[in-house]
GUDRENKOL-727041 format. One record per residue (C-alpha): chain; residue in three letters; x, y, z. Coordinates in Angstrom, 1 decimal, decimal comma. Each point is the difference from the previous one (the first is absolute). Layout:
// GUDRENKOL-727041
<r 'A'; 'ALA'; <X; Y; Z>>
...
// end
This chain:
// GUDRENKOL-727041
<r 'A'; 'UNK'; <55,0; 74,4; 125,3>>
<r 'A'; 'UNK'; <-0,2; 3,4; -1,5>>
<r 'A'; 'UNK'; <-2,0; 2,9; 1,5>>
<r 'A'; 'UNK'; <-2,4; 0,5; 2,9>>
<r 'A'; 'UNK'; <-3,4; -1,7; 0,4>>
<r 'A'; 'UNK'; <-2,9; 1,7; 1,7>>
<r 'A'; 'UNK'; <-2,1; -2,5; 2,8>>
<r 'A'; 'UNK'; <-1,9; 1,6; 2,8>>
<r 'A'; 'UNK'; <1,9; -0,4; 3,6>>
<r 'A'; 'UNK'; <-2,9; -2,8; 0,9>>
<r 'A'; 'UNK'; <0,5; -2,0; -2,7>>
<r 'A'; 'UNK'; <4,1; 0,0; 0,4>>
<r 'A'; 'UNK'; <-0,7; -0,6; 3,6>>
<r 'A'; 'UNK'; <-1,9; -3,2; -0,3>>
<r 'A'; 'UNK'; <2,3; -1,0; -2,7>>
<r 'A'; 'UNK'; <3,3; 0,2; 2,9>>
<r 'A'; 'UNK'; <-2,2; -1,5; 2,5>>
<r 'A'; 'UNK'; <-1,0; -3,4; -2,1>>
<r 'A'; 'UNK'; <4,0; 0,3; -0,7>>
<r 'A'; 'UNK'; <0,6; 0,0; 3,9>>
<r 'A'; 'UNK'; <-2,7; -3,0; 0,1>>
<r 'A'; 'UNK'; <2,2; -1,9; -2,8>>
<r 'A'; 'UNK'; <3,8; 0,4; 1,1>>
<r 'A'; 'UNK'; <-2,2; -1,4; 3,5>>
<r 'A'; 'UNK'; <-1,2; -3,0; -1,9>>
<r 'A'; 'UNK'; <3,7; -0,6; -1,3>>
<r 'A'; 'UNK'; <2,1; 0,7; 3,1>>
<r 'A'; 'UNK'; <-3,0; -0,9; 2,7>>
<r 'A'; 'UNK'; <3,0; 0,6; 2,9>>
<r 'A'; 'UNK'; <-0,8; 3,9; 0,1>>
<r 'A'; 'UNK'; <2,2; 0,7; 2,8>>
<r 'A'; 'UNK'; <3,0; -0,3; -2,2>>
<r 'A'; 'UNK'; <-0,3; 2,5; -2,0>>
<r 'A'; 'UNK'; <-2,2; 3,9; -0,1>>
<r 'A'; 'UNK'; <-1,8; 1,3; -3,2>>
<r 'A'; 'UNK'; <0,7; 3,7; -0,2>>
<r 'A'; 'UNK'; <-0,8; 3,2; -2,3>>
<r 'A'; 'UNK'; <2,5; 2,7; -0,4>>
<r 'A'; 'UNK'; <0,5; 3,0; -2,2>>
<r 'A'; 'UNK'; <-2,2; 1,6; -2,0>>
<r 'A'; 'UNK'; <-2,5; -3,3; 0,1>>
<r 'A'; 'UNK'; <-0,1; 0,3; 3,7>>
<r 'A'; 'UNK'; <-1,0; 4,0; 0,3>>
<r 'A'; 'UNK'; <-2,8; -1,1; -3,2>>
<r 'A'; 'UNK'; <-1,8; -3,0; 2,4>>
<r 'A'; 'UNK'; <-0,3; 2,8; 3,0>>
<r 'A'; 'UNK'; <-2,6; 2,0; -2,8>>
<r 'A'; 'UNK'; <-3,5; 0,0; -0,7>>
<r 'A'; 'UNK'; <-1,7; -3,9; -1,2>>
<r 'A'; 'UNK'; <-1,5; 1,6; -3,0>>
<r 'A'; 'UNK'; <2,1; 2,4; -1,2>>
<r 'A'; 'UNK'; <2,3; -1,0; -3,6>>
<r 'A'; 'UNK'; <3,6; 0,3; 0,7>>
<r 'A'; 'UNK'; <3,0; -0,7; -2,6>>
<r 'A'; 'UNK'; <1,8; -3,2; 0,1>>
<r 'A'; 'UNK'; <2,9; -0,9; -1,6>>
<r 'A'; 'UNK'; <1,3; -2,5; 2,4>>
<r 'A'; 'UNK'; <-0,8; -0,7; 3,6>>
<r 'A'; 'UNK'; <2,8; -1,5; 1,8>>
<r 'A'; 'UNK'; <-0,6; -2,8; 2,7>>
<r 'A'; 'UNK'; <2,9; -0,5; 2,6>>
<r 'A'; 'UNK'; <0,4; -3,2; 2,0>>
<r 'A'; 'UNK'; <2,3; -0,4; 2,7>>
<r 'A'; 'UNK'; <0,8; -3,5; 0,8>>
<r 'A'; 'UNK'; <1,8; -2,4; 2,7>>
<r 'A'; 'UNK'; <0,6; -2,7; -2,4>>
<r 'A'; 'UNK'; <2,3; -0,3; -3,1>>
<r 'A'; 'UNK'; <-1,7; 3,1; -1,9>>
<r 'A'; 'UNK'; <1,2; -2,0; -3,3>>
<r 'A'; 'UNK'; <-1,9; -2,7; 0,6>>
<r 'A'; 'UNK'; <-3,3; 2,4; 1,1>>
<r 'A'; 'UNK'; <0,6; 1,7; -3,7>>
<r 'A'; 'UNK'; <0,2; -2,7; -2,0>>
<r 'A'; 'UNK'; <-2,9; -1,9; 1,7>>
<r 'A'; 'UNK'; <-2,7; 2,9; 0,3>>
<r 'A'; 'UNK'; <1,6; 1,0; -4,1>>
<r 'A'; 'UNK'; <-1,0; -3,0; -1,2>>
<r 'A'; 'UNK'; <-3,0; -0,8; 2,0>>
<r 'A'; 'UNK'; <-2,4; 3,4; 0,0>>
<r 'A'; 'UNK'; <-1,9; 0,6; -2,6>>
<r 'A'; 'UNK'; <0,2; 2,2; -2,4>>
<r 'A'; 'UNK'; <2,2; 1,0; -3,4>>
<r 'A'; 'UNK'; <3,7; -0,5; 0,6>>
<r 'A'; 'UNK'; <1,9; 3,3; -0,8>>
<r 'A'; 'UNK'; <3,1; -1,5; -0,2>>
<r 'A'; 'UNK'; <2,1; -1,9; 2,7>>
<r 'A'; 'UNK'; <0,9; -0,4; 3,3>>
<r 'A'; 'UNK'; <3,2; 1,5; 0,5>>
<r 'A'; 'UNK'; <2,6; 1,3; 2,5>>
<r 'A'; 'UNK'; <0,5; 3,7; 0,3>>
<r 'A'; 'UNK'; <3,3; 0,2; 1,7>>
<r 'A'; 'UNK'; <0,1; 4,0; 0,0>>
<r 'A'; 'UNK'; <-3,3; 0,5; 2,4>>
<r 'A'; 'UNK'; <0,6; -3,7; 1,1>>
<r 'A'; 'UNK'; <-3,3; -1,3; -0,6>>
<r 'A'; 'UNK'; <-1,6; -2,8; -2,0>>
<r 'A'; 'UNK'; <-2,5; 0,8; -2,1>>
<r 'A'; 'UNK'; <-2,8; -0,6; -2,7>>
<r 'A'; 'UNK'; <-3,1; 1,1; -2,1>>
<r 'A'; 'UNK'; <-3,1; -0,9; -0,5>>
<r 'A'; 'UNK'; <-2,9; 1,5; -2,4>>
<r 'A'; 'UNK'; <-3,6; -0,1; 2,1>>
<r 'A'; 'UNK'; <-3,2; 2,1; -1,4>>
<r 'A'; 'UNK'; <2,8; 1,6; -2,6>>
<r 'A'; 'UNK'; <1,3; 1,5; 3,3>>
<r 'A'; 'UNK'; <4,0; -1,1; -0,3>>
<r 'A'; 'UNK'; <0,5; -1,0; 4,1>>
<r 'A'; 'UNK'; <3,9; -0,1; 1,1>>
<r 'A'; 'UNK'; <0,9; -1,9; 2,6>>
<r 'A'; 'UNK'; <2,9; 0,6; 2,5>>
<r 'A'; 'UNK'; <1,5; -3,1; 1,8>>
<r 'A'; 'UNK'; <2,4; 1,5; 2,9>>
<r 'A'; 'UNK'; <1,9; -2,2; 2,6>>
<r 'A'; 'UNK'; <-0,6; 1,0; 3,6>>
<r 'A'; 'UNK'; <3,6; -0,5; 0,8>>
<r 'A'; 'UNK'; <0,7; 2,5; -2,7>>
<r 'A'; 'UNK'; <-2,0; 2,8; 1,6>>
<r 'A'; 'UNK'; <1,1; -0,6; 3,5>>
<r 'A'; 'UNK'; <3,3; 0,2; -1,3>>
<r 'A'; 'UNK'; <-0,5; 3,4; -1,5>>
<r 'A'; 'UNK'; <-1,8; 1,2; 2,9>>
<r 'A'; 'UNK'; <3,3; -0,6; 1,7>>
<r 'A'; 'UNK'; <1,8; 2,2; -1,8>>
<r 'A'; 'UNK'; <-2,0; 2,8; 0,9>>
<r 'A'; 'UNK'; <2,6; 1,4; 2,2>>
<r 'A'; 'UNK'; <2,6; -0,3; -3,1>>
<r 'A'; 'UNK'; <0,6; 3,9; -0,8>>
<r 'A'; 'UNK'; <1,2; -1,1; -3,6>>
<r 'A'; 'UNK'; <-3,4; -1,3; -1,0>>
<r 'A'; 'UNK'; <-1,9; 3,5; -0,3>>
<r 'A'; 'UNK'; <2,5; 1,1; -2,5>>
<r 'A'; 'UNK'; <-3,1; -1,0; -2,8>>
<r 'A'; 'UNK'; <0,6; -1,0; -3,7>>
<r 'A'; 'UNK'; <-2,5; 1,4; -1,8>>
<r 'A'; 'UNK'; <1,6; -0,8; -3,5>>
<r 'A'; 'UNK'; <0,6; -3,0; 0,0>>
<r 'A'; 'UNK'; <-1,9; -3,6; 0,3>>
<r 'A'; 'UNK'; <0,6; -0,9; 3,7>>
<r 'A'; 'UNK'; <-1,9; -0,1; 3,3>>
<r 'A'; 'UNK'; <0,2; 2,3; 2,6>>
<r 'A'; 'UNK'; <-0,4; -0,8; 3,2>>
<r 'A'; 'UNK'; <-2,4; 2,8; 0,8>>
<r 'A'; 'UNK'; <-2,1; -0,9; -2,8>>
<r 'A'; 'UNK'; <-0,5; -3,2; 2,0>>
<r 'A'; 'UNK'; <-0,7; 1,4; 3,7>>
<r 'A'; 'UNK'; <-2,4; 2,2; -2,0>>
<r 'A'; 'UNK'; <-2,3; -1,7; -3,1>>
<r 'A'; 'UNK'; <0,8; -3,9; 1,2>>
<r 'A'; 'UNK'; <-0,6; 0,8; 3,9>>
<r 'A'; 'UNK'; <-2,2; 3,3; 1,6>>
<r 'A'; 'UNK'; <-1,7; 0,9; -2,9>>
<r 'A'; 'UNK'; <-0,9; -4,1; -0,7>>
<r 'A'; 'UNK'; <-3,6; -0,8; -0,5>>
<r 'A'; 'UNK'; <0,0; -4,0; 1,7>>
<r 'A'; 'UNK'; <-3,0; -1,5; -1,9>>
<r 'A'; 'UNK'; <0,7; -3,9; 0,9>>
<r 'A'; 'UNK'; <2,1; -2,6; 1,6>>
<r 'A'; 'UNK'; <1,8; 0,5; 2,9>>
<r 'A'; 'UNK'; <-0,4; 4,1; 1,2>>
<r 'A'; 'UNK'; <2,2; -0,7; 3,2>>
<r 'A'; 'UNK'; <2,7; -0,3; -2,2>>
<r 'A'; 'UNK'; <-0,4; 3,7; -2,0>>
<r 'A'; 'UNK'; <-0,9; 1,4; 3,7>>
<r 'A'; 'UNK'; <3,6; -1,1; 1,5>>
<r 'A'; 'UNK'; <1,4; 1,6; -2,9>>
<r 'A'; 'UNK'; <-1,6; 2,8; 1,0>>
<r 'A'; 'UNK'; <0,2; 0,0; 3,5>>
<r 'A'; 'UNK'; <4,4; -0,9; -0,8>>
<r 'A'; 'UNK'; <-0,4; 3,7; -1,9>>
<r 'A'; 'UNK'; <-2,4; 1,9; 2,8>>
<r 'A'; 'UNK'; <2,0; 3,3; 1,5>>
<r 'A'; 'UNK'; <3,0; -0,6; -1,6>>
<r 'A'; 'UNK'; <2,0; 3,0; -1,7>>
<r 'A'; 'UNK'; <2,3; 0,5; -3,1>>
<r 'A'; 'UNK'; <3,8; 0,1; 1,9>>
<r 'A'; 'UNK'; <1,3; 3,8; 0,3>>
<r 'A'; 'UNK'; <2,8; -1,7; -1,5>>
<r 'A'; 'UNK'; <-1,9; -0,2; -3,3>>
<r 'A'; 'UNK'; <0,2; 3,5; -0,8>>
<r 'A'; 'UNK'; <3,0; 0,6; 1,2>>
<r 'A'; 'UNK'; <1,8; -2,5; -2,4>>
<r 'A'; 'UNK'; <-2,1; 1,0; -2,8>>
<r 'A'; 'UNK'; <1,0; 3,9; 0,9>>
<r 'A'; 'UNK'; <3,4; -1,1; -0,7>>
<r 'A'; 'UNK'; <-0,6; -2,0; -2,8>>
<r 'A'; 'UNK'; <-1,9; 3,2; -1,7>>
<r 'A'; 'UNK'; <3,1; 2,2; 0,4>>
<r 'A'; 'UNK'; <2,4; -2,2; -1,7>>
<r 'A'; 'UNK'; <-2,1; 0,0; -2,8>>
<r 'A'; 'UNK'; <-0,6; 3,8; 0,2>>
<r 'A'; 'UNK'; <4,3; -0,2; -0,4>>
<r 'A'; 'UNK'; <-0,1; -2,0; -2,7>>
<r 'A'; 'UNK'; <-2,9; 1,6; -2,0>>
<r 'A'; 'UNK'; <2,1; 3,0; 0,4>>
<r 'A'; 'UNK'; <2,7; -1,8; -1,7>>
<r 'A'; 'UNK'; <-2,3; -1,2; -2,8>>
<r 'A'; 'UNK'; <-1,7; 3,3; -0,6>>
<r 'A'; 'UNK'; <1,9; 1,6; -2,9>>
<r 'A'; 'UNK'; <1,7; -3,4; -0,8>>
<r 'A'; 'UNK'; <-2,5; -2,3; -1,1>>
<r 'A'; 'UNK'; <-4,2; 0,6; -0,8>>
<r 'A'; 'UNK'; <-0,6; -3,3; 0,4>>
<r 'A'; 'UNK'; <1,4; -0,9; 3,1>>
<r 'A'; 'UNK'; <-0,9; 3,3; 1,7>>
<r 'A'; 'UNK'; <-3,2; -1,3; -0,9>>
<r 'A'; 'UNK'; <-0,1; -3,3; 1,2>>
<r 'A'; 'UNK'; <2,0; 1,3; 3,4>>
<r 'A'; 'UNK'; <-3,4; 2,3; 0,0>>
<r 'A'; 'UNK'; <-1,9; -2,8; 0,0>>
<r 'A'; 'UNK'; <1,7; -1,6; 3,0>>
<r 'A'; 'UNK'; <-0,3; 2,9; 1,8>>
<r 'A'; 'UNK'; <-3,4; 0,1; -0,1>>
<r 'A'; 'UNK'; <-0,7; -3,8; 1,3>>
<r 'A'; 'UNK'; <2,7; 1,2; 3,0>>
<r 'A'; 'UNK'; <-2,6; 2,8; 0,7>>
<r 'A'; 'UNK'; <-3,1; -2,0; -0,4>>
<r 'A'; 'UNK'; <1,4; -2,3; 2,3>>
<r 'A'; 'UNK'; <0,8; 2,9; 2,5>>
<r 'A'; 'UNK'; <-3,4; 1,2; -0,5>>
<r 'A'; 'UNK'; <-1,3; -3,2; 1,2>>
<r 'A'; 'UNK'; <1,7; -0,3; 3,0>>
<r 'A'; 'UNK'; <-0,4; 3,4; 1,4>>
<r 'A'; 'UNK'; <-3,5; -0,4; -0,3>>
<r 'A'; 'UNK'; <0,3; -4,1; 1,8>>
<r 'A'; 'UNK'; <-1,8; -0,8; -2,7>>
<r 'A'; 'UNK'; <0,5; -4,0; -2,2>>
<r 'A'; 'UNK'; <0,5; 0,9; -3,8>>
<r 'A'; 'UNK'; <-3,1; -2,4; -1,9>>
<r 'A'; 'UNK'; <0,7; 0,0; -3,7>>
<r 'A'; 'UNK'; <0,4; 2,7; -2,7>>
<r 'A'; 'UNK'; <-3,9; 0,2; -0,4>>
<r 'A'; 'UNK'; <0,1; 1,2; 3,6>>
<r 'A'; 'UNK'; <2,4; 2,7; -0,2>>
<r 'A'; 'UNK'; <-1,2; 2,8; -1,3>>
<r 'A'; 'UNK'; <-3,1; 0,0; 2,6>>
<r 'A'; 'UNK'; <2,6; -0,5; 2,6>>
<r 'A'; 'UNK'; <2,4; 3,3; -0,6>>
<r 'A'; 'UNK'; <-3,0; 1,7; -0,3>>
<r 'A'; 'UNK'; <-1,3; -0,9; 3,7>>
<r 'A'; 'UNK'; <3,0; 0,2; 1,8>>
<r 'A'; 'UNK'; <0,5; 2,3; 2,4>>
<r 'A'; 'UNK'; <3,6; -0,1; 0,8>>
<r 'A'; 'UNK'; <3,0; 1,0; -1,9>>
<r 'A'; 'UNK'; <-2,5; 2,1; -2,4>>
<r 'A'; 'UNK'; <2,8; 1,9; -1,9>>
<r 'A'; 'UNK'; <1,9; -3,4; -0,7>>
<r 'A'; 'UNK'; <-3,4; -1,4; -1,8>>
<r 'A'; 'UNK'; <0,1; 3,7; -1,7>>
<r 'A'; 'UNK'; <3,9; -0,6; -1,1>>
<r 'A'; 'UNK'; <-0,7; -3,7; -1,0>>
<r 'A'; 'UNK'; <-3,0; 1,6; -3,1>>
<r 'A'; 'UNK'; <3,0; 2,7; -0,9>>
<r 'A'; 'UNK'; <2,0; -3,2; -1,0>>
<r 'A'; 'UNK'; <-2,1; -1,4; -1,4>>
<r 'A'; 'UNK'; <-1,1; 3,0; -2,4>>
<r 'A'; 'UNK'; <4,0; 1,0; -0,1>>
<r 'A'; 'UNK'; <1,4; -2,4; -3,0>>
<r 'A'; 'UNK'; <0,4; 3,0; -2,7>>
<r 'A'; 'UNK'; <1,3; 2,8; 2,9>>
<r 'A'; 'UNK'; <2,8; 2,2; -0,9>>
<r 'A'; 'UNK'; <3,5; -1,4; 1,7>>
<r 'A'; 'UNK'; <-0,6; 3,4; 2,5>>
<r 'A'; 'UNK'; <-3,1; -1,1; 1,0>>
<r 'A'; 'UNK'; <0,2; -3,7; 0,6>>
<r 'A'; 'UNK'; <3,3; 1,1; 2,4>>
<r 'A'; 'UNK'; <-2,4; 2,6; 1,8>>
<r 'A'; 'UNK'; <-2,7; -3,2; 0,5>>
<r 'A'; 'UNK'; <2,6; -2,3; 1,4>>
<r 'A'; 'UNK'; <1,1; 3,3; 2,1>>
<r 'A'; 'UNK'; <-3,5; -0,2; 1,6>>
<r 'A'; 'UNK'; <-0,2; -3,8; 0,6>>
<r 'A'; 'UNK'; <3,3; 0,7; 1,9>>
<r 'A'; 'UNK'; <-1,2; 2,1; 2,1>>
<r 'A'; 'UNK'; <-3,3; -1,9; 0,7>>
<r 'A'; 'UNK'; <2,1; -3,3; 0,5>>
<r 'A'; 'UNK'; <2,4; 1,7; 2,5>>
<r 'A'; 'UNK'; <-2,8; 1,9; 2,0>>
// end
């Protein structure tokens, strides 16, 4: 489904809640599973009933207790609407998922084992997982504690379940051990962009880019904040408060593809000495 499709917030609301009333109809044991909005769809419900908003997609996540294949396949082929193609298993963001056309609004839903987030809410502790890949097709943890958990939106089912997500999350911190690892990590590629610099164009400028994500990262965790998604971050470097020259040094990069040799060896110069402050 190709472009965005203007419905007022009231309409799009009813139209979620008689989907909440329908996946209740097909799986009437609501305690196994909560219906949740996240993202973008989730900040849009929190406006004004009668205002228009842009849709292009509104994504509906479900965490489940049961087999979440079985929950997919059963609510695909059971709720109406217009099949957009089907079910299938996303094994990179480990989710089940599907598409339906309703009102020529194109609704995405999310199926997500419980087991699978209390797993990665384990891992919280794990220094290594705030080292984010923005570049390439994977889930980040963070993106999880953030979009799938504290900014969730629980419209149906079960809510007990989203809140001891939640609650699992409450007053926890990003380990020290974080940014120390990825301090390290930056360094080495400061060494080996160094290397590169007068070598190679191409590879000076995909270590560049590596460099950046490294510092993104760090910006992130100096500021104990969960990265979202790549619609969120340019908001995000924008509000942070902490580690303001980093975010400063991260928009240099990004501008610094065409730099002279001198002046890509003075940048890295800089992000030395902010890394080793």
């Amino acid at each position: 489904m190709n472009g965005d499709f203007m419905i007022t917030l009231s309409e799009l609301k009813q139209e979620i809640g008689v989907i909440v009333k329908e996946i209740s109809s097909i799986f009437p044991n609501t305690k196994m599973y909560c219906v949740t909005l996240v993202g973008s769809t989730e900040k849009k419900y929190a406006g004004i009933n009668n205002t228009f908003v842009d849709i292009r997609d509104v994504d509906i996540f479900i965490d489940v207790t049961g087999n979440p294949e079985n929950f997919c396949s059963g609510l695909s082929a059971k709720m109406v609407g217009k099949s957009f193609g089907t079910y299938r298993y996303i094994e990179e963001l480990q989710i089940w998922t599907f598409r339906k056309v309703r009102r020529d609004v194109c609704f995405s839903f999310h199926i997500v084992d419980a087991l699978t987030i209390e797993t990665i809410i384990s891992c919280h502790n794990n220094p290594t997982i705030y080292d984010l890949s923005l570049s390439s097709f994977k889930l980040n943890y963070p993106t999880v504690y953030r979009t799938w958990i504290m900014e969730a939106l629980c419209i149906g089912g079960n809510e007990e379940l989203l809140k001891r997500f939640k609650l699992c999350l409450k007053d926890k911190h990003i380990p020290i051990e974080a940014a120390t690892r990825l301090k390290k990590k930056t360094l080495q590629s400061l060494l080996y962009f160094k290397e590169l610099n007068n070598e190679s164009v191409l590879g000076r400028d995909i270590i560049k880019n590596q460099i950046m994500e490294k510092l993104i990262s760090l910006c992130y965790i100096e500021n104990n904040a969960y990265y979202g998604t790549l619609k969120y971050l340019d908001d995000d470097l924008k509000k942070f408060t902490h580690s303001r020259e980093m975010v400063s040094l991260c928009n240099e990069l990004r501008m610094s593809h065409q730099n002279e040799e001198k002046d890509n060896l003075k940048l890295i110069s800089d992000i030395e000495r902010v890394i080793t402050l």
